[in-house]
N, C-alpha and C positions, 0 to 999 in steps of 0.2 A: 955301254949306255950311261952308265956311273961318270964315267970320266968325261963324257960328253955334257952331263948335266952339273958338274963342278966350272967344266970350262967357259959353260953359256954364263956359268954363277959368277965367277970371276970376269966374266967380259963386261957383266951387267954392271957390276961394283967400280970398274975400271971408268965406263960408259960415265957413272954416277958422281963418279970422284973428281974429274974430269969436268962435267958440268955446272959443279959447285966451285971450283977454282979457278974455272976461265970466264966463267961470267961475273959480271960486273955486280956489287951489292947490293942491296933492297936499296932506293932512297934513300929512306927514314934510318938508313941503322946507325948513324951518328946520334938520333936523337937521345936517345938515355944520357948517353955518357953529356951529352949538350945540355941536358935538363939539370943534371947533377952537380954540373961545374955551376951551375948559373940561379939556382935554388927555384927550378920551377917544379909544380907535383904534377903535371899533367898539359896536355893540351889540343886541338884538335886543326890537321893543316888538311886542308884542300889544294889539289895542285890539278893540273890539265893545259888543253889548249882555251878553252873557252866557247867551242862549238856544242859540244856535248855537255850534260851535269859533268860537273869533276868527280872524282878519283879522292877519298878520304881517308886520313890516318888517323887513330886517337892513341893516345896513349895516356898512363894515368890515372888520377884520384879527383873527383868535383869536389870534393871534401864539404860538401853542403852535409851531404850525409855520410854519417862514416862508411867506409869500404865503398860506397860507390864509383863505378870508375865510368870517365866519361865517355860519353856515347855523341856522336856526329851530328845530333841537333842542340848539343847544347849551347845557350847564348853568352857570349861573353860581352864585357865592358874590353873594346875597341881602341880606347887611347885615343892616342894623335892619327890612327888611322884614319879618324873622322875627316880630319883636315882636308884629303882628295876628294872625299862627297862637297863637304862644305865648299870647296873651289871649282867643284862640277858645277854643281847650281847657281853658285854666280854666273859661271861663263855660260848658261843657259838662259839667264835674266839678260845676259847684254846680249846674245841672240833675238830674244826679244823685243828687244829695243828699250827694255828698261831701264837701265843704269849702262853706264859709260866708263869702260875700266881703267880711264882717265880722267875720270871727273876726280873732283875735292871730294872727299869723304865729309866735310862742312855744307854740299850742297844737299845733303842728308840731313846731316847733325846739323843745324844753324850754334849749337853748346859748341861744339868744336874749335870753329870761328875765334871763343872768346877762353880760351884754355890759357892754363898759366903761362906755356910755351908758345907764343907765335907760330913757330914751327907746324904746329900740329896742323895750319889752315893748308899747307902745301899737300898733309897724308892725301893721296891717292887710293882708290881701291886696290887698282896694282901692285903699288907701293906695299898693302897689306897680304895679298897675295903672295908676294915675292919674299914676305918675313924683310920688307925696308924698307919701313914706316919712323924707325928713330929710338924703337925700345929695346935697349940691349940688358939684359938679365944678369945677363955678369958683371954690367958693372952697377945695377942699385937692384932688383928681385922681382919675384913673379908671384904676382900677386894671388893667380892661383894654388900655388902651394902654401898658403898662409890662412890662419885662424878671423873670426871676425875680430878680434880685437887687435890680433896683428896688423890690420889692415886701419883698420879706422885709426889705431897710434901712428903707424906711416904716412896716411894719407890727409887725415883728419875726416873723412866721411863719416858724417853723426848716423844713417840712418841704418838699419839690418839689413843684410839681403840676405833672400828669404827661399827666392826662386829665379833663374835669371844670370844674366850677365850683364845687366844696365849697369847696377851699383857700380859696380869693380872699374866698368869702363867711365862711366864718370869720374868716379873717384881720384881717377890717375890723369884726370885732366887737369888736377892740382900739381900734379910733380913733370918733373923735365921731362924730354927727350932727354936722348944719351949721343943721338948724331942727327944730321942732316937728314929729313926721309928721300930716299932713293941712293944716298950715298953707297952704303954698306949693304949687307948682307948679317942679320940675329936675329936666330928662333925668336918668336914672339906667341903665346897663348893669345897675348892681348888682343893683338890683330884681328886673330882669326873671332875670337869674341866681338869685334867690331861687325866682322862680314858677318858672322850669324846675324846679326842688329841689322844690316843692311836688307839680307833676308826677309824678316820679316818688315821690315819698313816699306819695301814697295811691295811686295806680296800681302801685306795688312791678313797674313796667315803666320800662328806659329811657326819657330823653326822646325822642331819635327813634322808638322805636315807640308810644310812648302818643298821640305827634301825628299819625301815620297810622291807629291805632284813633279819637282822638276829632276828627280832621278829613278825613274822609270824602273832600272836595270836593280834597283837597289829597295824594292817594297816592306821589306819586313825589318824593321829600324823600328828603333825606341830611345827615349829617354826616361823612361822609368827603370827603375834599380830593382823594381819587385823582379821585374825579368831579366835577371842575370839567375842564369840557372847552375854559376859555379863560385862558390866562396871560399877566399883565401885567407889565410891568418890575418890579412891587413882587415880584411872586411870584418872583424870581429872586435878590430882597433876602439877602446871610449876615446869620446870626448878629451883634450876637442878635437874638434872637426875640421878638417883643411877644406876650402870652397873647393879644390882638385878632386875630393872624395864626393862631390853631388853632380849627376848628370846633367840636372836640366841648369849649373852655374854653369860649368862648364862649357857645357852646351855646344856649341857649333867648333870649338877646339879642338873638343874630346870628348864626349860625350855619350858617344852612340856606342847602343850595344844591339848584336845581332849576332847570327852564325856563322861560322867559317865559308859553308858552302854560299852563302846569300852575298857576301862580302866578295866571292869569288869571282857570283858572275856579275860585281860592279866594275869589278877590279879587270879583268877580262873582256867587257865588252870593247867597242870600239871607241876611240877615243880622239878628241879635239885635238889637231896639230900642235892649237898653243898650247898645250900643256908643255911642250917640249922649248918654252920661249926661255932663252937665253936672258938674261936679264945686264943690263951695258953697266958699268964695264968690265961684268965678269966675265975670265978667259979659263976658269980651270974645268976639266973634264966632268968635274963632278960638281952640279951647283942645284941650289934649288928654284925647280920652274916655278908655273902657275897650280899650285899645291901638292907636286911630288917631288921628292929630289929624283932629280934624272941623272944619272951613271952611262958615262962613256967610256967601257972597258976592253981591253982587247980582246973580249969574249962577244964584247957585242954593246948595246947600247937597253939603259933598263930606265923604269920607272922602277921607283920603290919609297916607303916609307918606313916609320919606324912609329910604332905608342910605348909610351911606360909608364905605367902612374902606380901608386899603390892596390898590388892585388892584382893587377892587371901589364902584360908586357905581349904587344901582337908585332906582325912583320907583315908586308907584302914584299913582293917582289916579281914583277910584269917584266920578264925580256920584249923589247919592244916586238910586234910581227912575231911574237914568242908564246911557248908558256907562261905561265901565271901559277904564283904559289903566294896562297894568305896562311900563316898560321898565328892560334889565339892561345898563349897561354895561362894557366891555371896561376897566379902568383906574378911577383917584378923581381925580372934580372937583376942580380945584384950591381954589375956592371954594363948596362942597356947599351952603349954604342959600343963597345968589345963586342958583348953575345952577337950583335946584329952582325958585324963585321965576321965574328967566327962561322955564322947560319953562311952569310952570303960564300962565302969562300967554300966551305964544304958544300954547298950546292953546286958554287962554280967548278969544282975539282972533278964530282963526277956529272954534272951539266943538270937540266934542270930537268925533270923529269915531265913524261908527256902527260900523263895521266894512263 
């Protein structure tokens, strides 16, 4: 009986050993070592198909309070992930019939029209869409990473901004383009700060409430900073103050803060063909649509984006017809398009998890 009940013990162990080696790893267990390399303390991903609530991971410090670790409703500052809501509710205006995502962006703005650069009267909505409107950051700066006075020395705009993104975008109707609009392809804050202004110009509603009226999918958004419920060393930063550290300048760029899981099922629901629009004469696999960069990989074809601002570095990532993975971390990548490119790959390696 003895040796019967050693050998059932050893079958069981063998059984055990066996199923931890042949099966595949948890998702998430790159994330430590991914947090570590990349100086994040914390963060919270939601992943699934998008039928069902998703499937949640946290890991981590909210460092609001000491020792607290975070927990799956906590809100974070969003970044440039804003940018895909912000280009939802356009393309939901020009469903509408309200705006025409080939109109003059001057058939708005009449200031436009008379900007130091001509150029500016050809910007497009499109054009602003597609980040190829004529502002390229590399070669003169972004105006949202910079001080009020750094701004008004560059630009010469005498007046404060206070709350908003008018100032910053007037302001820069003083200085050039940097190309042609529509020629090129460069990130641009500025743009999408113009579409927020578009937003509320025919909606004559706030941008954060026009994005809750025309993004359904996506109800629990803010731009208030009280509700970030995780603070990072940067958020502890005096004075000065970069306009990129206020949500409601920022605004319709980067602004929004919400939770992993609410973000998910924006990110997941169903979604407008053109997003997936090619923009002429771009020919490379990977370019950016009408507010996501779309990835044509030999794993398959993805929507994804990327935020990074101070205190704050998030990811999506939509295999088209796929899973959906948002994660919001606690702190910014020290190197933001590496980590992204390292997430994606180690997702891609063991595939994206269903929820």
């Amino acid at each position: 009986m003895r040796r019967l009940a050693y050998a059932s013990l050893l079958l069981l162990l063998l059984f055990v050993f066996l199923l931890r080696f042949s099966s595949p790893p948890p998702p998430w267990a790159f994330i430590d070592d991914f947090a570590k390399r990349n100086g994040l303390s914390g963060g919270v991903i939601a992943y699934g198909g998008g039928v069902d609530p998703p499937s949640v991971f946290v890991f981590g410090a909210a460092m609001d309070v000491p020792g607290r670790p975070i927990v799956p409703s906590d809100r974070f500052k969003i970044a440039s992930l804003t940018k895909p809501v912000t280009a939802e509710a356009i393309l939901r205006l020009s469903d509408l019939g309200m705006i025409d995502l080939d109109q003059p962006l001057a058939d708005l703005f009449p200031e436009v029209a008379t900007a130091a650069d001509p150029r500016m009267a050809q910007v497009t909505i499109r054009h602003l869409l597609h980040h190829r409107a004529g502002w390229d950051l590399a070669q003169t700066f972004d105006p949202f990473f910079m001080t009020q006075a750094e701004f008004q020395a560059a630009t010469g705009w005498a007046r404060p901004i206070a709350a908003g993104c008018d100032g910053l975008a007037e302001g820069m109707l003083a200085k050039p383009l940097q190309f042609d609009p529509g020629s090129h392809f460069a990130y641009s804050n500025l743009g999408y700060c113009w579409l927020g202004r578009v937003i509320e110009k025919v909606t004559r509603t706030p941008y954060e409430e026009a994005v809750r009226d025309l993004v359904p999918s996506l109800p629990k958004v803010s731009l208030d900073l009280a509700d970030v419920t995780v603070m990072s060393e940067a958020d502890h930063a005096l004075p000065p103050r970069l306009f990129v550290n206020s949500p409601r300048i920022i605004g319709a760029a980067g602004g929004l803060i919400t939770d992993a899981a609410s973000y998910h099922a924006f990110a997941a629901a169903a979604k407008d063909p053109r997003l997936y629009e090619r923009p002429l004469p771009e020919v490379d696999p990977v370019f950016y649509g009408l507010g996501w960069r779309v990835r044509n990989l030999p794993e398959g074809a993805f929507l994804t984006h990327m935020g990074s601002m101070p205190g704050a570095f998030s990811i999506v990532i939509r295999q088209i017809d796929g899973p959906t993975v948002v994660a919001l971390f606690n702190g910014q990548a020290d190197q933001p398009f590496k980590a992204f490119d390292d997430f994606l790959k180690a997702l891609l390696e063991q595939g994206l998890p269903q929820g």
